[in-house]
Structures are given as C-alpha cells and as structure tokens.
C-alpha positions in Angstrom: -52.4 -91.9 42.9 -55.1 -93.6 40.9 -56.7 -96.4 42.2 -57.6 -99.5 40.2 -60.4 -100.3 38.7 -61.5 -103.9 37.7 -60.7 -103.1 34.1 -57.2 -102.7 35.0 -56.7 -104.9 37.5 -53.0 -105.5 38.1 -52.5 -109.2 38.4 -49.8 -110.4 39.7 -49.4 -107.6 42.8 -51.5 -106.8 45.8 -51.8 -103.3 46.0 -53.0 -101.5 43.0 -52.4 -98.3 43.7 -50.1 -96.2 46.2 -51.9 -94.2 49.2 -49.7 -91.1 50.2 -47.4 -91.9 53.2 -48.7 -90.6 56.8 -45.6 -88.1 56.5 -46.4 -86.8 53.0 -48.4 -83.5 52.6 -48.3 -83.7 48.6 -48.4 -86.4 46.1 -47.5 -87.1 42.1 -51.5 -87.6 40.7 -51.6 -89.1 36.9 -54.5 -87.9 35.5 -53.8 -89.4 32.4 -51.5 -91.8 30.6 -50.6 -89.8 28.5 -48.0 -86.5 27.6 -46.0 -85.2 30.4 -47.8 -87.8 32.8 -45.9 -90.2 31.4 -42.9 -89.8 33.4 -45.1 -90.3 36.2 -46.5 -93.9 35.0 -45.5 -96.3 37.8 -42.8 -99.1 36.6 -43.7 -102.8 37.4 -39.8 -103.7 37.6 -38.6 -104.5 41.5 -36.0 -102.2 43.1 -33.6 -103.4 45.3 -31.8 -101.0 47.4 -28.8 -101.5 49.4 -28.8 -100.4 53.8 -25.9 -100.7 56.0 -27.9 -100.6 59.6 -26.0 -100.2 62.8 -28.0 -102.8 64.7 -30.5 -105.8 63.0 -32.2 -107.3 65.9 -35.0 -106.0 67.2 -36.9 -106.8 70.8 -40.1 -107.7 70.5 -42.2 -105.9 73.0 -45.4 -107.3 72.1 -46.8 -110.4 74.4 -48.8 -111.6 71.8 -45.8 -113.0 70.1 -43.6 -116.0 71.1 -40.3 -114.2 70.9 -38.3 -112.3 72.7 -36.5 -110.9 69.4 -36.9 -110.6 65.2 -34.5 -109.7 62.6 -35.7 -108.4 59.0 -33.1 -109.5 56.2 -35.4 -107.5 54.1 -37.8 -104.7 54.3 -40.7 -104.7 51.6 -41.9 -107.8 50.1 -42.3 -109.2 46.5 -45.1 -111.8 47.8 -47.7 -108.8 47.5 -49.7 -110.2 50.7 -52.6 -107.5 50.6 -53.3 -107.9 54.4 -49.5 -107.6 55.4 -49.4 -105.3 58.2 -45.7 -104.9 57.3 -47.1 -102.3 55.0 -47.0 -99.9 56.9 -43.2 -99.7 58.2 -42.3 -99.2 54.3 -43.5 -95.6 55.6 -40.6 -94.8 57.8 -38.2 -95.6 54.7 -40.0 -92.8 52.5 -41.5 -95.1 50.9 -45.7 -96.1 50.2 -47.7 -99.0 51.8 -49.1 -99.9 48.7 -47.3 -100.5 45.3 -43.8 -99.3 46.9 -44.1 -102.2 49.2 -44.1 -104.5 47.1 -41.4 -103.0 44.5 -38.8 -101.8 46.9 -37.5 -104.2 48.4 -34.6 -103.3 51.2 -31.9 -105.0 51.7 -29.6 -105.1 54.8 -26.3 -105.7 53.1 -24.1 -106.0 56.2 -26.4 -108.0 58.4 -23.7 -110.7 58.7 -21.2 -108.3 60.3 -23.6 -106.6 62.6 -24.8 -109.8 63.6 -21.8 -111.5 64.6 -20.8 -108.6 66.2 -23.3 -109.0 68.6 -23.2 -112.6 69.0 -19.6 -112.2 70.1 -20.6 -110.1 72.9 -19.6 -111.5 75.9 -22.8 -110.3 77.3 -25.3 -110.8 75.0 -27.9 -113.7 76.6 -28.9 -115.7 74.0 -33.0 -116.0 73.1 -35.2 -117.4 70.3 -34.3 -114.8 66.9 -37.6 -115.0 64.5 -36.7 -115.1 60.8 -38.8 -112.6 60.2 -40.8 -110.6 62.3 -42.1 -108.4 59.9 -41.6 -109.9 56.2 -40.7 -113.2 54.5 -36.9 -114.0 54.9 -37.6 -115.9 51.7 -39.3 -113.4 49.9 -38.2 -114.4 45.8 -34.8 -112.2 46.1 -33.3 -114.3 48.5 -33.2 -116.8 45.9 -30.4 -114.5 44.6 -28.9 -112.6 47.4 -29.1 -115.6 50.1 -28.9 -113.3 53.1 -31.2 -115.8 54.5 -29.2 -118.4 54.6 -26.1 -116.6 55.8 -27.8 -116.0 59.1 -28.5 -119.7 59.4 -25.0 -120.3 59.0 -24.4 -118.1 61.2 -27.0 -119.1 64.2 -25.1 -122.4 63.6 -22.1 -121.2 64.2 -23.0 -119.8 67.3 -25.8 -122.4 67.9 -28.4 -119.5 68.6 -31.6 -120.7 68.7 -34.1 -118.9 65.6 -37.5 -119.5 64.4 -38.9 -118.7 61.1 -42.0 -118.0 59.8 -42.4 -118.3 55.7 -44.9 -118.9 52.9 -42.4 -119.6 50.1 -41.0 -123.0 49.0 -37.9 -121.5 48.6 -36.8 -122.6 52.5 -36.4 -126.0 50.9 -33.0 -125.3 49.4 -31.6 -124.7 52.9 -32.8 -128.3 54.6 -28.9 -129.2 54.8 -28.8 -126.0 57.6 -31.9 -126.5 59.2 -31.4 -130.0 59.8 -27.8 -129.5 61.4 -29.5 -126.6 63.3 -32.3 -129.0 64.4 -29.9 -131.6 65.9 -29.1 -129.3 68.3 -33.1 -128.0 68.8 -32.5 -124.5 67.6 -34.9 -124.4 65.0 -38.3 -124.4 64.5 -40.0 -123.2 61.4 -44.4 -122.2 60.6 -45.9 -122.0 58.0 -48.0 -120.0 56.8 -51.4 -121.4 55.2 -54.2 -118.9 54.9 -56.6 -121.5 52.5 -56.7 -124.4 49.6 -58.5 -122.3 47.2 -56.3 -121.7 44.2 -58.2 -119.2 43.2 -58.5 -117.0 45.8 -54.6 -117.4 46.9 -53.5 -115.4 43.2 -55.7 -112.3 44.4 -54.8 -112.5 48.1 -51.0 -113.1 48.0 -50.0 -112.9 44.2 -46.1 -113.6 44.3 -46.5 -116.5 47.0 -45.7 -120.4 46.9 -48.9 -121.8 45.9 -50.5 -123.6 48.7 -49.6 -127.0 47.4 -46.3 -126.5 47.7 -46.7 -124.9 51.3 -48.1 -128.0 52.4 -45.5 -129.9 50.8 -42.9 -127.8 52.8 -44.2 -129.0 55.8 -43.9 -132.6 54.8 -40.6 -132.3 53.9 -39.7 -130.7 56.5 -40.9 -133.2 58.8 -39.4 -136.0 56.4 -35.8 -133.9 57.7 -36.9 -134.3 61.8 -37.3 -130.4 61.6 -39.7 -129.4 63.7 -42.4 -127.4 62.0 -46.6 -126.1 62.4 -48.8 -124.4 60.2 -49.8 -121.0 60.4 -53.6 -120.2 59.5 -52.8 -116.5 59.4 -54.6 -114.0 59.0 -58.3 -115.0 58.8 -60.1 -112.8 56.9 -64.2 -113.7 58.2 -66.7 -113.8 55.3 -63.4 -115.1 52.7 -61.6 -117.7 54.2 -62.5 -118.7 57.9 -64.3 -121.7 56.5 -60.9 -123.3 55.2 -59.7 -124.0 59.0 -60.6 -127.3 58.6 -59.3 -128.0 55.3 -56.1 -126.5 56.2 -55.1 -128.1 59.8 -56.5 -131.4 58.0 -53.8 -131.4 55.0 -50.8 -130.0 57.6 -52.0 -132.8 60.3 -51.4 -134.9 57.3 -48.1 -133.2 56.2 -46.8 -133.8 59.6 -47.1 -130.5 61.0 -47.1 -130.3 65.0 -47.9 -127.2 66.2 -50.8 -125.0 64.5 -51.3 -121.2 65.3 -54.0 -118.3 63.9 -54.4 -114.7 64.2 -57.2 -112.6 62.4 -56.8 -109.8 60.3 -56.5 -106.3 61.8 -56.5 -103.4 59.1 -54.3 -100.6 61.0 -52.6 -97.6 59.2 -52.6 -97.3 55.4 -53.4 -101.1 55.2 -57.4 -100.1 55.8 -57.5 -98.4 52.6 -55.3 -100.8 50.5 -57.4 -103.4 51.7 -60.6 -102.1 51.1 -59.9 -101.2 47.7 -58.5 -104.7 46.8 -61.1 -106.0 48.4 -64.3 -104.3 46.5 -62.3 -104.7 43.1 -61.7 -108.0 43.7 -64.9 -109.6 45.3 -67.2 -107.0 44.8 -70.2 -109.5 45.6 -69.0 -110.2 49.0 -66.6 -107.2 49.9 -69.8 -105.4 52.3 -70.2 -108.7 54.2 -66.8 -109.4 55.1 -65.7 -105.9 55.7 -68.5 -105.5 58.0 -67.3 -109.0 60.1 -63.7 -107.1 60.4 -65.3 -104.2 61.7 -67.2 -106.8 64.3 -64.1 -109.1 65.2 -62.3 -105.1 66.3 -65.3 -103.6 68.3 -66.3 -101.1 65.6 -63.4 -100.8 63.7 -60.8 -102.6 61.6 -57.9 -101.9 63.1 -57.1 -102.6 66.5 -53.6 -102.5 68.5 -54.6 -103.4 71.9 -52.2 -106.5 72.9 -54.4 -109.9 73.9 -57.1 -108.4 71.4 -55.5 -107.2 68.5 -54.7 -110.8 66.7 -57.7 -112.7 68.0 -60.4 -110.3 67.9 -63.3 -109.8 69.8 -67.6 -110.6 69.5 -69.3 -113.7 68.3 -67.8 -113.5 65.2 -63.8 -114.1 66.3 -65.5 -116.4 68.9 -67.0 -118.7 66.6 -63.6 -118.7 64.5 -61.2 -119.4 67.2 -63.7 -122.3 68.8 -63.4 -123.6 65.0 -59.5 -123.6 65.0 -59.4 -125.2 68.7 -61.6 -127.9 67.6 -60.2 -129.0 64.1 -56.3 -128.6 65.8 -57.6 -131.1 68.1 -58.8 -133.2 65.3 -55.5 -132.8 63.0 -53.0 -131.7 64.8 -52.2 -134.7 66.9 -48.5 -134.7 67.5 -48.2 -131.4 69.2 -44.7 -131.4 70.6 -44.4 -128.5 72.9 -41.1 -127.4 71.3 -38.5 -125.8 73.4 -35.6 -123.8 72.5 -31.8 -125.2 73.4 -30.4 -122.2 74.6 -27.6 -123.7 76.4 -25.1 -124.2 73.5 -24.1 -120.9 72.6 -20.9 -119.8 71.9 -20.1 -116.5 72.0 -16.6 -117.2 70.7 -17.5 -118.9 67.6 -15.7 -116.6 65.9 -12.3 -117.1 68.0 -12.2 -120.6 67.4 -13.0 -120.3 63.4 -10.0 -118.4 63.4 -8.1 -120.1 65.1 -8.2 -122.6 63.0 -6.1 -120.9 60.3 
C-alpha cells in the first residue's frame, strides 16, 4: 500500500498505511486516486465484525507479566496506539497490522456464555483474569456494545478476581461494579500514562483519553477505595523517557499506589509501522531515537527474550529504569502490595441465580 507522506498525514489514526500481512504473498497497490483505483481507496469508517470463539481465556506463559491468564473482549483497537504490539495478532485474523488494526475491530459476541461456562466448572481453579492482555477492554466501542462490563458482572457473580489495564476514561461509567468487586479485593486496575505532552499524545495514540483525564481516572478511582497504579508504558528513549517524573508525580498525586514501566520493543510488522510514523511525524528527531531502540535491544528493535524484552538492555534502558525507581520512590508513596482474594469463588453462581426463580 502507499505509505504516508507528511502532506497527507492522516490525523486522527496511528498507522498510515497497511504493510502486507506475514501470510500474504500479493497485495492491492493504489497508484493513483484516481479511475479504477478508486475502488481500492481505503475507507476511514470502523468495521465491527461479529466472532463466536469456543474458548476466551487465554494462559499467559510469559513471566514477565503478573498474570496467570487474559481475556480479549475485542481484537483490533480504535485507540490507534502506533507502538501497540497487539498489531501484530490482527495478522492471524487476515487482517493488516497497520490501518486494519485500527478499523476492524473484533468482537467476541458470546464471550458471556463461554465464560460462565468455564467458571462453572467444577474444576476450574480460580486466578487473576487481566482485562486485557492484548488491547483496551474500553477501546470507544464498548461505550456501545458493553461487553466490558458484562464480564465484570460476571467476575462478580462468581467473585473471580480480574485486573485491567486501560487508557480510556470510559472505565469511569462502571465505578458502581468495580467498587462492589473491590469490597471483596478482586480488582485492581493500571493505568496507562505514557507522558503530559498534549501534543505529542494526538500523534502517538490518536483515539486515546487525553492524559488529563487519565490522571483523573486514577483519582477517582481512588476517591471509590479501588485500588489502582499507573502504567508509564511503553518508553520510547529520545521522545518521552524524560516525562517519568512528571508522570509518577501527577499519579502519586492522583492517588495511584502501584507504578509499573516497560520500554518499547518493535517486533513483527510493528518495526515498519513505527518507523514510518515515526520519520513523518518527528522527522528532526526520528534518527536519534530509533537508534536508542536499536541500543535498549542489543542491535535491534525487536526483542522477545523474557526478563529482557520489556526492560531492555545497555546504558540507555539502564539509565531509564534507575529514573523510574528513583521518581516511584519520590511519588509513589502508598505502595500497597495488592493481593488477589481468590478464596470467594463460586463455581455455582449460576445454580444459585437460578434458583432464585
């Protein structure tokens, strides 16, 4: 497909072109916009399309991350999030990495039904669920669809523990859930802050809560007793690193209590995406901070090596994670050490719902 150029610059999305899927030998080129190519010309409008999978939770194998499982109410992501290494699983659907993520959006219509099916196994051991694993479970289209909040309702139900990670204000409208489900400790929530500049949050996730509002999640949140930290994820070295301070100092302030960071790794089609973002977008900076992601991987930008692969290695990912030690200390003074109630569940949730009919 063709790429952008800074004259047209599609604002409001991430990607600006779509790479060719690993599995694709051919592609659709438009060489021009114009005559027969312009049944080609890709439509800004978002697609949702419908799934009905057989199972929705997924183990997490990796032991970089703080959960045993995930489930995805949605695959593809509206927020536009150049960096999202989610990208790439939009691959297996047939779909591109690049524009397709962000305007095909799956949707897991019976995810209800699967799930209680498996929370009414008698043998199914309950552990931490994150909300989501691999994009936002309030992505814009929840506001709509809800599927979101029908798993809350349903961890409740169950009292399964589940954690969430998010970047959108929308988690708000579901503080009557969370706080019911923080009674019993079976929630925790992070949020995800990647700066304070304004500016550079429209280019770097377009479709996002603006960071304002992210902070004022937090405080909210707190205001509810839900327990909550901020998520300085992904640093990208040379753009943002030097907003760790700013941003541990205004979620300290919020009332944030736990604070984690990863830095950006570039695997699969994300490399390119990324690089062509980033030299349209900050063209007198882009050599100088894709070289400091080639140094924070050993060489190269991507990296999948667990223990490595979200901290990075050299001086450079040395000197950002000292930073991020050094201003949690600082800010982050209430760090509660939150644990999960397991011991609540009830695998016969259901069964007692209806018995009551």
């Amino acid at each position: 497909m063709e790429q952008a150029t800074v004259d047209n610059f599609m604002k409001g999305r991430g990607a600006q072109f779509n790479p060719n899927t690993r599995f694709q030998q051919y592609g659709y080129v438009q060489e021009h916009v114009e005559g027969l190519d312009e049944e080609f010309i890709q439509k800004e409008k978002t697609e949702i399309i419908y799934t009905y999978p057989k199972t929705i939770i997924n183990k997490v194998e990796s032991p970089d991350i703080g959960a045993a499982y995930s489930l995805n109410p949605y695959q593809g992501c509206e927020h536009g999030c150049i960096y999202c290494y989610a990208r790439n699983s939009h691959e297996y659907w047939g779909y591109s990495a690049g524009l397709d993520f962000e305007r095909k959006i799956i949707v897991k219509k019976n995810i209800i039904e699967v799930l209680e099916k498996q929370f009414s196994n008698k043998n199914w051991k309950p552990q931490p669920i994150m909300l989501s694993g691999n994009t936002d479970c309030y992505q814009p289209v929840e506001r709509d669809l809800e599927m979101t909040r029908k798993v809350l309702q349903t961890c409740l139900k169950y009292k399964h523990p589940v954690g969430i990670i998010t970047k959108n204000s929308l988690i708000k409208r579901d503080l009557d859930l969370l706080s019911e489900l923080a009674a019993f400790n079976l929630v925790h929530v992070m949020v995800s802050i990647t700066g304070t500049d304004e500016k550079v949050r429209q280019l770097l996730e377009p479709r996002t809560a603006t960071y304002k509002n992210r902070f004022n999640v937090i405080e909210t949140l707190a205001k509810y007793k839900i327990p909550c930290g901020v998520m300085v994820a992904p640093i990208i070295p040379g753009l943002n690193n030097h907003e760790i301070p700013n941003v541990l100092e205004q979620a300290g302030n919020a009332g944030a209590s736990s604070a984690g960071i990863t830095i950006v790794r570039l695997n699969g089609a994300i490399e390119q995406i990324f690089k062509d973002w980033l030299f349209k977008t900050f063209p007198d900076r882009a050599e100088k901070v894709w070289n400091q992601i080639v140094e924070c991987h050993g060489g190269k930008v991507n990296d999948s090596r667990f223990g490595t692969r979200m901290r990075g290695e050299g001086k450079i990912a040395e000197s950002i994670m000292q930073l991020f030690k050094l201003s949690k200390k600082r800010f982050i003074q209430r760090d509660d050490n939150f644990e999960f109630n397991c011991s609540n569940f009830n695998y016969k949730a259901n069964d007692i719902q209806l018995s009551l009919f």
